[in-house]
C-alpha positions in Angstrom: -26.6 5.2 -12.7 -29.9 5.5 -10.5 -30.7 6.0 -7.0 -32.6 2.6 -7.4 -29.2 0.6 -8.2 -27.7 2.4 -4.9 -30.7 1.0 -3.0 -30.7 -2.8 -4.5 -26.9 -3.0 -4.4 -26.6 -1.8 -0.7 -29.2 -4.2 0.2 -27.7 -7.3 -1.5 -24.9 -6.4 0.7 -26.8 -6.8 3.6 -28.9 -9.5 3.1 -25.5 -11.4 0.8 -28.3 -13.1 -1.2 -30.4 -12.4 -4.3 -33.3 -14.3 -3.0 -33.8 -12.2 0.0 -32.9 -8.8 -1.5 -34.9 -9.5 -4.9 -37.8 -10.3 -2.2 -37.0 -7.2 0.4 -37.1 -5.1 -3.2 -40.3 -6.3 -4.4 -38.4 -7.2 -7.6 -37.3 -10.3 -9.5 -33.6 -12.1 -9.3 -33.0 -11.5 -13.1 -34.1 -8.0 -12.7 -31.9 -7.2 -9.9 -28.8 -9.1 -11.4 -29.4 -7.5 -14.4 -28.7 -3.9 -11.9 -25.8 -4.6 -10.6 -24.4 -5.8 -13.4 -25.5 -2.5 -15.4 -23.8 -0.6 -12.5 -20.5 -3.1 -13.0 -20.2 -2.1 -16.7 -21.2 2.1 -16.1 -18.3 1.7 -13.0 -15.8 -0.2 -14.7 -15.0 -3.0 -12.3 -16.8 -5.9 -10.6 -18.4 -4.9 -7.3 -19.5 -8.7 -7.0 -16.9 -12.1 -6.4 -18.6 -14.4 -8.6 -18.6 -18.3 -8.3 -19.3 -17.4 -4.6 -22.4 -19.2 -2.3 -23.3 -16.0 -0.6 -22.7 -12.6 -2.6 -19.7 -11.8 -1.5 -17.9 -8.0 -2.3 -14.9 -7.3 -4.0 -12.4 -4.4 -2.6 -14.1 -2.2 -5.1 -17.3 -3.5 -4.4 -16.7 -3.0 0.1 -15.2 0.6 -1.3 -18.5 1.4 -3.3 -20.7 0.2 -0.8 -19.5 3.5 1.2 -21.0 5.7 -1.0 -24.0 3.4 -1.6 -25.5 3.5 2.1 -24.7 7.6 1.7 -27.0 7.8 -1.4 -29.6 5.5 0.6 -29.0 7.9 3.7 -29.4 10.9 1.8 -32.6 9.7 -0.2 -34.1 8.2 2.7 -33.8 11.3 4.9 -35.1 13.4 2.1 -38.3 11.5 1.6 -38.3 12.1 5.4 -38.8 16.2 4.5 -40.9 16.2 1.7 -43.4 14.1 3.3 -44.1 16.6 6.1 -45.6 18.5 3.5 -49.2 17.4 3.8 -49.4 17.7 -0.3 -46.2 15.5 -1.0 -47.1 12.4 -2.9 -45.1 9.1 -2.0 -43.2 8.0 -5.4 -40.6 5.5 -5.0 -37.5 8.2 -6.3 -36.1 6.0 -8.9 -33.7 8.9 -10.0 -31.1 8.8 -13.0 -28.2 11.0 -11.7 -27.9 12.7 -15.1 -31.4 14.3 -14.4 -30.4 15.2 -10.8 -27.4 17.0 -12.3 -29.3 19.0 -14.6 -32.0 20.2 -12.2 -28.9 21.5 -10.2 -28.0 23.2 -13.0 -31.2 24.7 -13.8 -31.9 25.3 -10.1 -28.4 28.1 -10.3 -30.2 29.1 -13.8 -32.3 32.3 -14.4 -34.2 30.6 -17.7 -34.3 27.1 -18.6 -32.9 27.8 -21.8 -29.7 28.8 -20.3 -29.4 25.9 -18.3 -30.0 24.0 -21.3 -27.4 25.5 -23.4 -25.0 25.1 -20.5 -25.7 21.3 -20.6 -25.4 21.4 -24.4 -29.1 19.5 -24.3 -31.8 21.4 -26.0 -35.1 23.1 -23.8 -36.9 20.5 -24.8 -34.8 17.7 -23.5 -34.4 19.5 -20.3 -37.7 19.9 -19.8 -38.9 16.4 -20.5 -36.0 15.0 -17.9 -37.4 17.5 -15.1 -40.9 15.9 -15.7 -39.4 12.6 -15.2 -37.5 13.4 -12.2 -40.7 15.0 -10.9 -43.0 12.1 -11.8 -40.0 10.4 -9.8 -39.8 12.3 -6.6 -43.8 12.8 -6.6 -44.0 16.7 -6.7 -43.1 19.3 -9.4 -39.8 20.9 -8.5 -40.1 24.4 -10.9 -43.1 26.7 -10.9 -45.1 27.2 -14.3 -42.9 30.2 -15.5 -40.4 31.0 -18.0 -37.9 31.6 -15.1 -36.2 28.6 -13.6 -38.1 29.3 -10.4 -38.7 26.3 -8.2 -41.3 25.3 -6.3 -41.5 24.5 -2.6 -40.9 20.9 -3.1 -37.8 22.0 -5.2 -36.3 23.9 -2.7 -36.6 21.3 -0.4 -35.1 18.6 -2.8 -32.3 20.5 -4.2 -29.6 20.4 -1.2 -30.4 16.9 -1.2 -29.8 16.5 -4.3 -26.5 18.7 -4.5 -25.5 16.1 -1.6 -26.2 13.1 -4.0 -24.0 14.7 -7.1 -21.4 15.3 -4.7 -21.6 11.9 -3.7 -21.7 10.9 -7.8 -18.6 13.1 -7.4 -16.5 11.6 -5.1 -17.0 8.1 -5.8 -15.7 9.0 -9.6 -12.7 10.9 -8.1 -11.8 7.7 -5.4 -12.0 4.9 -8.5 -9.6 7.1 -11.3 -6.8 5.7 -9.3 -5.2 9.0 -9.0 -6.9 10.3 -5.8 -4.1 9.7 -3.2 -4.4 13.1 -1.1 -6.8 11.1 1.7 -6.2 12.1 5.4 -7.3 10.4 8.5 -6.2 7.3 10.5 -6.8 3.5 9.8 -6.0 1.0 13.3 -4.7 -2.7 11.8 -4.2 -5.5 14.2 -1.5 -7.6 13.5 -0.8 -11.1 14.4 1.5 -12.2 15.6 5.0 -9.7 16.6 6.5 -12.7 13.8 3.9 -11.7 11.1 4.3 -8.1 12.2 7.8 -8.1 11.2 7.0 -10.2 7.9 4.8 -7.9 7.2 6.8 -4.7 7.7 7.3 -3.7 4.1 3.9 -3.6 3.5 3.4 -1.8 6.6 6.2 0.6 5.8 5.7 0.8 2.1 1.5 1.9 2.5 3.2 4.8 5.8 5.6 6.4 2.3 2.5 6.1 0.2 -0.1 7.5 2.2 1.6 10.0 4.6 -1.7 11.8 5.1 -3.0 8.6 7.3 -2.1 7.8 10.5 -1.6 3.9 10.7 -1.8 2.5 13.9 -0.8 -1.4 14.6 -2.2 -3.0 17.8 -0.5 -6.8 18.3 -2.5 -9.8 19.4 -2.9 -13.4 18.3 -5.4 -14.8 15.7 -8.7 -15.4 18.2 -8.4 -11.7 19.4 -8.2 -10.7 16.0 -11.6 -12.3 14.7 -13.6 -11.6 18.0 -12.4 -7.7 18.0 -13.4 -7.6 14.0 -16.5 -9.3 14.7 -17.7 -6.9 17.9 -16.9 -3.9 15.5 -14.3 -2.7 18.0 -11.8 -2.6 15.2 -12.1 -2.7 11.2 -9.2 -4.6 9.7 -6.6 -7.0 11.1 -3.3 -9.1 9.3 -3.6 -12.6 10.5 -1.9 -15.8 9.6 -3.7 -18.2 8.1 -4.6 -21.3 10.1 -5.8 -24.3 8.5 -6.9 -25.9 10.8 -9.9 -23.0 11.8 -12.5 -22.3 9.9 -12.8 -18.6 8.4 -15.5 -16.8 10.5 -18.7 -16.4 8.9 -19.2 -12.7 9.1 -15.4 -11.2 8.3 -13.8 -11.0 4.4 -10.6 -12.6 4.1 -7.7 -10.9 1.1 -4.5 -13.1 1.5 -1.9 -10.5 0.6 1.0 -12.7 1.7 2.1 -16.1 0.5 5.2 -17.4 1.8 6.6 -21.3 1.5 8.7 -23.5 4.1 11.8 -23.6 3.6 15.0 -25.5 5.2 17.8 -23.0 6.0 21.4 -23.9 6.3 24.9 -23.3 5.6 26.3 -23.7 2.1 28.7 -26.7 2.8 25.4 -28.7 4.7 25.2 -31.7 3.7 21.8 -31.4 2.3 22.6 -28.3 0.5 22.7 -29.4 -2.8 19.6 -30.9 -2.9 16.9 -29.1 -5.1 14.4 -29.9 -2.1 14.1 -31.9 1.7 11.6 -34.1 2.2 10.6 -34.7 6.2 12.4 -38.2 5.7 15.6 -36.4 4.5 15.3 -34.7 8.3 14.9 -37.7 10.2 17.9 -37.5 11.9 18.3 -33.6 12.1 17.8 -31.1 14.6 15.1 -28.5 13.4 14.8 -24.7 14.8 11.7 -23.0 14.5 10.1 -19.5 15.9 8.4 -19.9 19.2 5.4 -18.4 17.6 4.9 -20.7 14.7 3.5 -23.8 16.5 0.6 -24.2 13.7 3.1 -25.0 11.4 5.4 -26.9 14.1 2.0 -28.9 14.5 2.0 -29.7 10.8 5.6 -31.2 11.0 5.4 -33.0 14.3 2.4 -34.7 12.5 4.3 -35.0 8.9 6.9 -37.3 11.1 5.2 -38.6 13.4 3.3 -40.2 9.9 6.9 -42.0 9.2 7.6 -42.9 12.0 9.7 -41.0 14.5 9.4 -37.8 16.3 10.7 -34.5 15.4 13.2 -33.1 16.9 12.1 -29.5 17.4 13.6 -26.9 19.5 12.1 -22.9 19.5 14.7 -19.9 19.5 14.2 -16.9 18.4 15.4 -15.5 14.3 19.1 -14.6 15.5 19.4 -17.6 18.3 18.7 -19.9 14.8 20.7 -17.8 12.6 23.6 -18.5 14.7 22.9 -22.2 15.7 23.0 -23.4 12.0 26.2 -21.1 11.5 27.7 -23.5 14.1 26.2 -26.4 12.5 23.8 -27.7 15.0 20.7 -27.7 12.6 18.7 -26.7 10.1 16.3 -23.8 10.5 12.6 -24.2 9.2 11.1 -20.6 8.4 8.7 -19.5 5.8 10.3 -17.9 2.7 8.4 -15.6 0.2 7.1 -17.1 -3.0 9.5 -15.6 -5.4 12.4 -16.7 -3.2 15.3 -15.8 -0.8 18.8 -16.9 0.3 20.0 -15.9 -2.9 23.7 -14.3 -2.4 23.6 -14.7 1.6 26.0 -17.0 3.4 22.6 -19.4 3.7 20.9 -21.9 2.0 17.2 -21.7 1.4 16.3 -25.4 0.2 12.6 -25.8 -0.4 10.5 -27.7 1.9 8.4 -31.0 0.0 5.8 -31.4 0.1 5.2 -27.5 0.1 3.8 -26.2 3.6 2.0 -22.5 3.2 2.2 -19.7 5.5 0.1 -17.1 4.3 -0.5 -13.4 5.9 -4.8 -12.8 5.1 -5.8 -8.8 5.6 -9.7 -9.8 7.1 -12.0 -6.9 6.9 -15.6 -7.0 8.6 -18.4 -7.2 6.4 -19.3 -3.7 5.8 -18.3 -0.3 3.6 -14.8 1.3 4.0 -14.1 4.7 5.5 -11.2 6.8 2.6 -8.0 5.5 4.9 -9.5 1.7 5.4 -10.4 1.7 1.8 -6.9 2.8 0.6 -5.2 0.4 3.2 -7.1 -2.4 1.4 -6.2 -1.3 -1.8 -2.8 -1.0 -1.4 -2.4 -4.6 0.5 -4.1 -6.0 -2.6 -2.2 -4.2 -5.5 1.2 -5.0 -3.8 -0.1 -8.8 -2.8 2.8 -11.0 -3.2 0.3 -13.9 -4.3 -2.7 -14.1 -6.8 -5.2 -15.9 -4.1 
């Protein structure tokens, strides 16, 4: 890995397109593709969705993006000191972290044969990787002696680059999947108190996993969600998906939950032995739905206003409809998860055709994740219920 990858990868993730960020570089498309991929394969996973318009990030890919814009910070702000020395030449500080690594080494060394020896390289090696990270940084970092003494410019460089190898560090640490020690708070908005309670095991399940963060849920509809994403006043929210909006332009959407439509009612119904209900089987049946799901009420008003009569919808909440189909007035319409439900309850889940999706997105702003965001969006995504 380089310092140069950090810098092209963290600004194809600002400018989301290889033209831009090939011309910003001052490089070639091929070359830069050629980076990131190099970086995919050192890493292990894909930092890039492919088959995308835009370049678009994977969770990975938002996660490594943290540590990217560090290295960029880092770097930059050290090219900041060297150049008030009046003697500093500007080099462009393409460094390999391997040579960075062993002039820390050497730096805490008395000879550079030590330091060699330590990093099982021979003097020679060493010594020809120093010169390359000094052609690199544009000054010589060791004084002409047989001591490992540096130079001013090498003093200058080395807590900077002791900050990048602990960066190198950290990010190797966060990806081996076992790092689960993180502390801090994450804030989700959740939309609505219906999805909130859908999504309660998730919820619940990342609180047991991670009881170092502090998750905090703030409830508000769909358009509040987006807006406070967009402003930045927030970082992450769990929507429903409506189909009838369009996905805003500058957020990252993860669907984590998938759940189907399905008709509830009691075992001796008479469409209970049906494999599935059409909207024409429910012509002449009272539906119950939750007061909050009027994007999918809209869906079915419009499926039977298409044949030819109109729905006969009424809104109560889960226990008012639990009870009105146990005294037979109706059937209840409420989104099921994908692997099913009903089975060995006093109800019967009958599946909805054609299907009707309610899905549960986690939308993230377009930018790198804190350690608690990061391992909220990792655990929504490893314990999706749905592959999209």
């Amino acid at each position: 890995m380089t310092t140069e990858q950090m810098r092209e990868f963290a600004l194809l993730a600002e400018k989301r397109n290889y033209i831009a960020a090939a011309k910003a570089l001052g490089t070639t498309q091929a070359s830069l593709s050629r980076h990131i991929m190099a970086m995919e394969d050192e890493l292990g996973f894909g930092l890039l969705e492919r088959n995308t318009r835009n370049v678009e990030l994977t969770p990975l890919g938002l996660r490594f993006l943290y540590y990217a814009q560090e290295s960029v910070r880092i770097l930059n702000e050290c090219r900041a000191d060297l150049m008030n020395d009046a003697a500093f030449n500007y080099a462009p500080m393409r460094m390999k972290y391997e040579y960075i690594r062993e002039f820390v080494a050497a730096a805490g060394s008395e000879e550079l044969q030590k330091a060699a020896a330590d990093l099982n390289i021979s003097p020679s090696v060493l010594t020809k990787h120093m010169s390359s990270l000094a052609s690199e940084i544009g000054a010589s970092l060791f004084l002409r002696t047989r001591k490992t003494e540096l130079s001013r410019f090498g003093k200058t460089f080395l807590p900077y680059a002791k900050e990048l190898i602990n960066i190198q560090d950290r990010y190797t640490e966060d990806f081996s999947g076992g790092n689960r020690t993180v502390a801090g708070e994450v804030t989700v908005l959740v939309s609505p108190l219906y999805y909130k309670a859908k999504s309660r095991e998730l919820l619940d399940g990342f609180r047991e996993a991670y009881p170092g963060i502090t998750l905090n849920l703030t409830l508000c509809d769909n358009a509040d969600i987006s807006s406070q994403l967009l402003s930045g006043s927030c970082s992450m929210g769990l929507i429903r998906r409506d189909f009838r909006s369009k996905r805003a332009e500058g957020l990252i959407y993860y669907t984590v939950y998938c759940y189907k439509l399905a008709a509830i009612m009691m075992h001796d119904h008479p469409l209970a032995e049906a494999d599935s209900v059409d909207f024409e089987m429910l012509r002449y049946v009272k539906l119950f739905m939750l007061p909050d799901n009027l994007h999918t009420s809209d869906i079915i008003t419009k499926k039977c206003h298409d044949l030819g009569y109109e729905a006969d919808l009424e809104f109560y909440d889960e226990y008012t409809s639990y009870e009105k189909i146990k005294n037979g007035e109706g059937i209840f319409l409420y989104p099921v998860s994908v692997s099913g439900a009903g089975a060995g309850t006093e109800f019967k889940f009958v599946p909805i055709e054609p299907e009707i999706d309610c899905c549960v997105d986690l939308v993230l702003r377009r930018e790198a994740l804190d350690g608690p965001a990061w391992e909220f969006l990792r655990y929504a995504v490893e314990n999706s219920n749905c592959n999209t």
